[in-house]
N, CA, C and O atoms as CSV, one atom per row, in Angstrom:
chain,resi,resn,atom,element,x,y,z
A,1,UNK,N,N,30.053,82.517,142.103
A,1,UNK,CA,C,31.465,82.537,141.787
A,1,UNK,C,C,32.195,83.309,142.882
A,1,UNK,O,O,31.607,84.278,143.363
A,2,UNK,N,N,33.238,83.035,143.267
A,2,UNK,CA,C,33.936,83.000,144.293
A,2,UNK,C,C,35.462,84.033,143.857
A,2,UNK,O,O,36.386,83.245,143.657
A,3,UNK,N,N,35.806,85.126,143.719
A,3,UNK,CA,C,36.734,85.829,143.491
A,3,UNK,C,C,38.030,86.009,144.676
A,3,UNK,O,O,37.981,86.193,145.892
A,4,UNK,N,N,38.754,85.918,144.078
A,4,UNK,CA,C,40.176,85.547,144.819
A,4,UNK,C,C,41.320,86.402,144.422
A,4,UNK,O,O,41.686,86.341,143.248
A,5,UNK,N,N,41.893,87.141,145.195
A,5,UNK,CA,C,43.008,88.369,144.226
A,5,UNK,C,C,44.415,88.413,145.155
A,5,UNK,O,O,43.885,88.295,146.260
A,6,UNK,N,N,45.794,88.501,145.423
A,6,UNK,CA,C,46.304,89.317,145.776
A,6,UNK,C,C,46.508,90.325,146.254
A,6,UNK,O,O,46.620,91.137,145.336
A,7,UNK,N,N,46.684,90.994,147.590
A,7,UNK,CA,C,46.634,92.123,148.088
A,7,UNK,C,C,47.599,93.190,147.213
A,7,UNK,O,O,48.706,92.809,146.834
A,8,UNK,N,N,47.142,94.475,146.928
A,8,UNK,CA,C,47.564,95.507,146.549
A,8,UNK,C,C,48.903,95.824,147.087
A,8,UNK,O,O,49.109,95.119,148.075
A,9,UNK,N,N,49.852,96.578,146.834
A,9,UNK,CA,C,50.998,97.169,147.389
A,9,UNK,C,C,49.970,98.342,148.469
A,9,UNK,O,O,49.049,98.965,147.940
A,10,UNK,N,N,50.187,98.462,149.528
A,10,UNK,CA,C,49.392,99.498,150.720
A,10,UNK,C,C,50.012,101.233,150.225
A,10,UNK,O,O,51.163,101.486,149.868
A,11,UNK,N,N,49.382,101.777,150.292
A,11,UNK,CA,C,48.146,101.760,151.202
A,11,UNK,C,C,46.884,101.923,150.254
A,11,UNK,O,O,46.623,102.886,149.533
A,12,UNK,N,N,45.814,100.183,150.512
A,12,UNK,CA,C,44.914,100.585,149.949
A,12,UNK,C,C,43.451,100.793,151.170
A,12,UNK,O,O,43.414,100.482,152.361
A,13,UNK,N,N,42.480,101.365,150.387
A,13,UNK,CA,C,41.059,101.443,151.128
A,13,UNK,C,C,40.337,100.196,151.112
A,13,UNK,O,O,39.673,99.904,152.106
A,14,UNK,N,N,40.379,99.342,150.018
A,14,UNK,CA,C,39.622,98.373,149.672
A,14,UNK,C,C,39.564,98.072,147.791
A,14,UNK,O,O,40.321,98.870,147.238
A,15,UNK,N,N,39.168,97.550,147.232
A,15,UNK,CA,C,38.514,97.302,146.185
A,15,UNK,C,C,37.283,97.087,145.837
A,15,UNK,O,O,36.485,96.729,146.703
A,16,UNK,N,N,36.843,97.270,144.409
A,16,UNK,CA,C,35.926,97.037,144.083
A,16,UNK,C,C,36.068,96.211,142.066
A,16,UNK,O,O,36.879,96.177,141.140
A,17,UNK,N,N,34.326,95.589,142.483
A,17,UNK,CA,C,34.610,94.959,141.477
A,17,UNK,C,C,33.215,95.142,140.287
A,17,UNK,O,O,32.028,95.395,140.496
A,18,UNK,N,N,33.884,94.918,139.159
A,18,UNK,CA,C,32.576,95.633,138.186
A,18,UNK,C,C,32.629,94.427,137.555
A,18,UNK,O,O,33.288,93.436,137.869
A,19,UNK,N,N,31.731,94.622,136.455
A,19,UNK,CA,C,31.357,93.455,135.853
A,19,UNK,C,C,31.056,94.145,133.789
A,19,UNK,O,O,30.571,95.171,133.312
A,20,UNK,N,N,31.515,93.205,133.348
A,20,UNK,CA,C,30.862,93.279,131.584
A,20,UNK,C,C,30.787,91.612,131.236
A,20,UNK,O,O,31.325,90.518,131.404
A,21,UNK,N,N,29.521,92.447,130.529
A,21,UNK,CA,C,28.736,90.692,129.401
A,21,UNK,C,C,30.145,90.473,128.330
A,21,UNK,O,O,30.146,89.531,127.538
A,22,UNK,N,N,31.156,91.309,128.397
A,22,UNK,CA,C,32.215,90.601,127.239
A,22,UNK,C,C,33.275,91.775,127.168
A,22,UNK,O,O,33.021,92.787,127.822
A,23,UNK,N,N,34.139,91.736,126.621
A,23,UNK,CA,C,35.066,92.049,126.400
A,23,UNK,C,C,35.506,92.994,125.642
A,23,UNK,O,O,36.655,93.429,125.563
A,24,UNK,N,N,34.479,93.340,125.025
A,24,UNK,CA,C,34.132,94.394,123.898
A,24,UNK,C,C,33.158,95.682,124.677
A,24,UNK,O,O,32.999,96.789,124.161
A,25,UNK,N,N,32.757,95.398,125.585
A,25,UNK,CA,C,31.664,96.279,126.185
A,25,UNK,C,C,32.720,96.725,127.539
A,25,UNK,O,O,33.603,96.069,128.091
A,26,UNK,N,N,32.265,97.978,127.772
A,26,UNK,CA,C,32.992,98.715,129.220
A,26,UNK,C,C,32.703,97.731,130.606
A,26,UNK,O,O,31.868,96.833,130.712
A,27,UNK,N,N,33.262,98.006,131.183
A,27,UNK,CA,C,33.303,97.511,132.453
A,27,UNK,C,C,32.248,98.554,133.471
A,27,UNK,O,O,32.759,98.729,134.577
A,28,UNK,N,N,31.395,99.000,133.357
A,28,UNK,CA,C,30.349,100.012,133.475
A,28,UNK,C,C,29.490,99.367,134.608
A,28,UNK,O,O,28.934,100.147,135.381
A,29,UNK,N,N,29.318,97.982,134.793
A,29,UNK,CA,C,28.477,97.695,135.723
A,29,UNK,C,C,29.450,97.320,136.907
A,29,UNK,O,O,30.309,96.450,137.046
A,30,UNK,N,N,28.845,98.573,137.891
A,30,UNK,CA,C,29.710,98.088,139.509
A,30,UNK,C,C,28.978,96.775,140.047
A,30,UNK,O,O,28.045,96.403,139.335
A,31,UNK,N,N,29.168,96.227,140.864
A,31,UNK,CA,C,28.959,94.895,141.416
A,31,UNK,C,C,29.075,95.101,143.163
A,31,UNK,O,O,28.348,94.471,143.931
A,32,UNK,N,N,29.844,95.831,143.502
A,32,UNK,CA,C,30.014,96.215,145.102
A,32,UNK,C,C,29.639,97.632,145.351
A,32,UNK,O,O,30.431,98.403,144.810
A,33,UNK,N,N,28.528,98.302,146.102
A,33,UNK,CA,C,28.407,99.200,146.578
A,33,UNK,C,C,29.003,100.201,147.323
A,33,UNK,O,O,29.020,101.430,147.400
A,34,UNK,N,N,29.605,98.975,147.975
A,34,UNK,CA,C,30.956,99.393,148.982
A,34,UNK,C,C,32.321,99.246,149.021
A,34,UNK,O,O,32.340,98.204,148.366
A,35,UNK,N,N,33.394,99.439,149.246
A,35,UNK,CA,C,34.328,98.889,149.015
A,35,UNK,C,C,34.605,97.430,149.453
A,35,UNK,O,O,34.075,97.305,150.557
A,36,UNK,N,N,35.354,95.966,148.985
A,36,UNK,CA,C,35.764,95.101,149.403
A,36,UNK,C,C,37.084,95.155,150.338
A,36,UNK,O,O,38.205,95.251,149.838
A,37,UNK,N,N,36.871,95.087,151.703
A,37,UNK,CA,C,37.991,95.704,152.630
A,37,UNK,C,C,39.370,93.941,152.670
A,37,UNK,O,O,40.305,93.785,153.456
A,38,UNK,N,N,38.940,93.017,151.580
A,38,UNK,CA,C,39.468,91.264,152.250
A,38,UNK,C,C,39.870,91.629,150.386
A,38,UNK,O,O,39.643,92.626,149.702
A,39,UNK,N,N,40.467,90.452,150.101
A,39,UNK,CA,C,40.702,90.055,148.933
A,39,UNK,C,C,39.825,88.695,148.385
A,39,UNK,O,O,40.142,87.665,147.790
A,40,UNK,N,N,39.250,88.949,148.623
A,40,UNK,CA,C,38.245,87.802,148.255
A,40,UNK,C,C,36.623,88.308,148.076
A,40,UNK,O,O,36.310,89.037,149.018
A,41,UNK,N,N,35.635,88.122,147.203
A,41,UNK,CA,C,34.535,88.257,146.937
A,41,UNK,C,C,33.338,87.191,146.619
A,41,UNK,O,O,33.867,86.159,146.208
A,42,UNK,N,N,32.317,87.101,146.649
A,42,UNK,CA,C,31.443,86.090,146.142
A,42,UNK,C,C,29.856,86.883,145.346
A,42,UNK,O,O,28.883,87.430,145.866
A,43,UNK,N,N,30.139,86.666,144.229
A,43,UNK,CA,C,29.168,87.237,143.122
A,43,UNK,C,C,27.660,86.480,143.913
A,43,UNK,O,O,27.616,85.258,143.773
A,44,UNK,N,N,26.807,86.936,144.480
A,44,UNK,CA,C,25.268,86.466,144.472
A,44,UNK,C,C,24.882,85.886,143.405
A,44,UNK,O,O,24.284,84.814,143.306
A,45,UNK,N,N,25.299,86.750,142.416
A,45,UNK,CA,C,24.087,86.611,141.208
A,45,UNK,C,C,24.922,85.954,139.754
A,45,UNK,O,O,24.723,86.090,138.547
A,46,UNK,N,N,25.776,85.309,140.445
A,46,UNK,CA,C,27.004,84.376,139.967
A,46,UNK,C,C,26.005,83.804,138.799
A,46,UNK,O,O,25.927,84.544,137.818
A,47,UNK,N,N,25.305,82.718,138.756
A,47,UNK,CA,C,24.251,81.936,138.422
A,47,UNK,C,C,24.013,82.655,136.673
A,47,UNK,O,O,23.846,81.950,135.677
A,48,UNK,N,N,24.046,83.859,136.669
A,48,UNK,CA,C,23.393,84.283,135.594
A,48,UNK,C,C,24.272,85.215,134.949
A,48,UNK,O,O,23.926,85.576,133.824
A,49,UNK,N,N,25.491,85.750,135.492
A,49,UNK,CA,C,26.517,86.181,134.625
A,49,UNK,C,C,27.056,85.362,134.021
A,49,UNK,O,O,26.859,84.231,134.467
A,50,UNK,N,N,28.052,85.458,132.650
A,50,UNK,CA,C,28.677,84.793,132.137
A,50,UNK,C,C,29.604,85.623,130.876
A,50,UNK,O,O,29.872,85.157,129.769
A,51,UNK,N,N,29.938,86.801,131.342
A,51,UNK,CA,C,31.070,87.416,130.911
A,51,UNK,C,C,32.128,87.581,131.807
A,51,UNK,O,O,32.781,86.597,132.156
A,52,UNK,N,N,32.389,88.735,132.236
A,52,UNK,CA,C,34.202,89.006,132.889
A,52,UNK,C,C,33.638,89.952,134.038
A,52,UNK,O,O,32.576,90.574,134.045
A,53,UNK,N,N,34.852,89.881,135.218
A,53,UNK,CA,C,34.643,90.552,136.543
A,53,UNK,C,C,35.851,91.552,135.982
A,53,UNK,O,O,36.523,91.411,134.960
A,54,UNK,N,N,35.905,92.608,136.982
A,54,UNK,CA,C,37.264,93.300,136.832
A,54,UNK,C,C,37.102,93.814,138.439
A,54,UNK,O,O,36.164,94.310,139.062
A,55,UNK,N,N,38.637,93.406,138.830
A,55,UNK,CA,C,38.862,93.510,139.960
A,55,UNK,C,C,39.833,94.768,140.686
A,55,UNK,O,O,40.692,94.145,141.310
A,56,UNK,N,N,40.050,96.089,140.859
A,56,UNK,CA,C,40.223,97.372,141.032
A,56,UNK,C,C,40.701,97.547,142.682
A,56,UNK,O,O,39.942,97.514,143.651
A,57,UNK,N,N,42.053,97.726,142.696
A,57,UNK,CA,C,42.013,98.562,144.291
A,57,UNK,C,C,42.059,100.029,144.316
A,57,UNK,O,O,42.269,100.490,143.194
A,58,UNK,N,N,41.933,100.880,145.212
A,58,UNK,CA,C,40.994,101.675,145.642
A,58,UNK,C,C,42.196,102.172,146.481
A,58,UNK,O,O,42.583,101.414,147.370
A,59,UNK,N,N,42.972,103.605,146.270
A,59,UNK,CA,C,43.991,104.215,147.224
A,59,UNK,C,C,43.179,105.659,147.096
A,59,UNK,O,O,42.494,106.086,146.166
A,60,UNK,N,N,43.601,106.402,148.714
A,60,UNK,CA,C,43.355,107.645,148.549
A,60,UNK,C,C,44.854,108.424,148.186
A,60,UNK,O,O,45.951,108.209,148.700
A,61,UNK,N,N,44.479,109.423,147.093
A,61,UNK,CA,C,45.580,110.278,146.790
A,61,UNK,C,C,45.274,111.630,146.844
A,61,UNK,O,O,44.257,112.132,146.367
A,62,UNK,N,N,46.509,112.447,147.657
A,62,UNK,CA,C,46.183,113.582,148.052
A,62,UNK,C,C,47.322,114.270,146.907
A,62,UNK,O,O,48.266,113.652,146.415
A,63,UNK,N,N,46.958,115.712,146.633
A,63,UNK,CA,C,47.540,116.604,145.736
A,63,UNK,C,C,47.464,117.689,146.480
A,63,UNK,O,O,47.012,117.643,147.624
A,64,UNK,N,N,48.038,119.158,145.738
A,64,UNK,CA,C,47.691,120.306,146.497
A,64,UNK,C,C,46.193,120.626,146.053
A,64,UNK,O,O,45.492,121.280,146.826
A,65,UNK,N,N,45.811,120.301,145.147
A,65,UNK,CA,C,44.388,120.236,145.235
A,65,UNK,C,C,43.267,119.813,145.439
A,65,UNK,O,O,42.128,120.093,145.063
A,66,UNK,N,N,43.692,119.162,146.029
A,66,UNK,CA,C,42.584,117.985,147.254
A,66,UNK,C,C,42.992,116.695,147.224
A,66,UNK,O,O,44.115,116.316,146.890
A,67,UNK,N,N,41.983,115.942,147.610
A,67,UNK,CA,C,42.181,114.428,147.722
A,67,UNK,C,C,40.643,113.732,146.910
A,67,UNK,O,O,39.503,114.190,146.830
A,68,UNK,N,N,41.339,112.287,146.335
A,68,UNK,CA,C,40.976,111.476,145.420
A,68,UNK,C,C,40.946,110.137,145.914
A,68,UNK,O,O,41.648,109.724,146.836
A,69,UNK,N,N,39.960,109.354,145.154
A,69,UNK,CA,C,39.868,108.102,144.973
A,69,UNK,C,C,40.677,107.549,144.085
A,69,UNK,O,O,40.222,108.004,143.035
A,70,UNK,N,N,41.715,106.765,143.754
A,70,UNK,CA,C,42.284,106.561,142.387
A,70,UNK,C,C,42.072,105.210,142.538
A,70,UNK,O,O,42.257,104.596,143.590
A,71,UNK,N,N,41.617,104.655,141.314
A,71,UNK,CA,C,41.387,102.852,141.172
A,71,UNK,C,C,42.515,102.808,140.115
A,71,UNK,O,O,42.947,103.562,139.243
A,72,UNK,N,N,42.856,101.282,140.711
A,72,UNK,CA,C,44.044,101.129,139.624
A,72,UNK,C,C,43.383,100.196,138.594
A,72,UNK,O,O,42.217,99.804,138.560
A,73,UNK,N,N,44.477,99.916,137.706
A,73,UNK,CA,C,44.199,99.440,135.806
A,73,UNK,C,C,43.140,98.410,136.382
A,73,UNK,O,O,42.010,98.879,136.254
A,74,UNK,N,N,43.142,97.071,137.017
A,74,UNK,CA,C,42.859,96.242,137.096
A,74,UNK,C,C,43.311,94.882,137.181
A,74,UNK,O,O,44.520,94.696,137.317
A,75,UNK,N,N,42.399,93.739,137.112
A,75,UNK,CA,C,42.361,92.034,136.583
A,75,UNK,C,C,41.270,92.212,136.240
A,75,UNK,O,O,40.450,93.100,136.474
A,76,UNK,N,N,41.257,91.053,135.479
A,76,UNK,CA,C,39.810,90.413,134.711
A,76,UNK,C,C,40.098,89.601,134.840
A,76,UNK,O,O,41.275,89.250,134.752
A,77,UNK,N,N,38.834,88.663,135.208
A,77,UNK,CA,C,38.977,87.028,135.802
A,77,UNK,C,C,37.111,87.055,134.898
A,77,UNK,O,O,36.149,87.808,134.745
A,78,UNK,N,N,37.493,85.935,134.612
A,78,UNK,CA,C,36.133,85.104,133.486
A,78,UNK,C,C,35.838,83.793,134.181
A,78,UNK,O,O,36.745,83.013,134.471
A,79,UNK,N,N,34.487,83.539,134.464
A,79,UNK,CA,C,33.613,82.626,135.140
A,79,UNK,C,C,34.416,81.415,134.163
A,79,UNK,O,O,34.097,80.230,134.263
């Protein structure tokens, strides 16, 4: 399966994308190790999922108390 998104409002790092068997269960399984630096993805293991992706960009945010990763709410896109 072949994932396709809209670019973020900038400035982002990349995205990432997790995965759940349904809709009822967390979004707990990451799927990219790394960040996705393109808007576009392709699941390997496409073949044998068959619940929901969730698709997350990835900004750094700085405070006076350091700096963060912040992922935003999301998409969910279903095979």
């Amino acid at each position: 399966m072949v994932l396709n998104w809209s670019a973020a409002t900038p400035p982002v790092l990349g995205y990432v994308v997790d995965y759940a068997p349904d809709l009822n269960t967390p979004f707990t399984n990451r799927l990219t190790a790394d960040l996705v630096t393109g808007t576009s993805w392709t699941d390997p293991d496409a073949g044998r999922r068959r619940g929901q992706y969730l698709v997350r960009a990835a900004a750094l945010e700085t405070t006076g108390s350091g700096s963060f990763i912040n992922l935003s709410q999301g998409v969910i896109a279903a095979p």
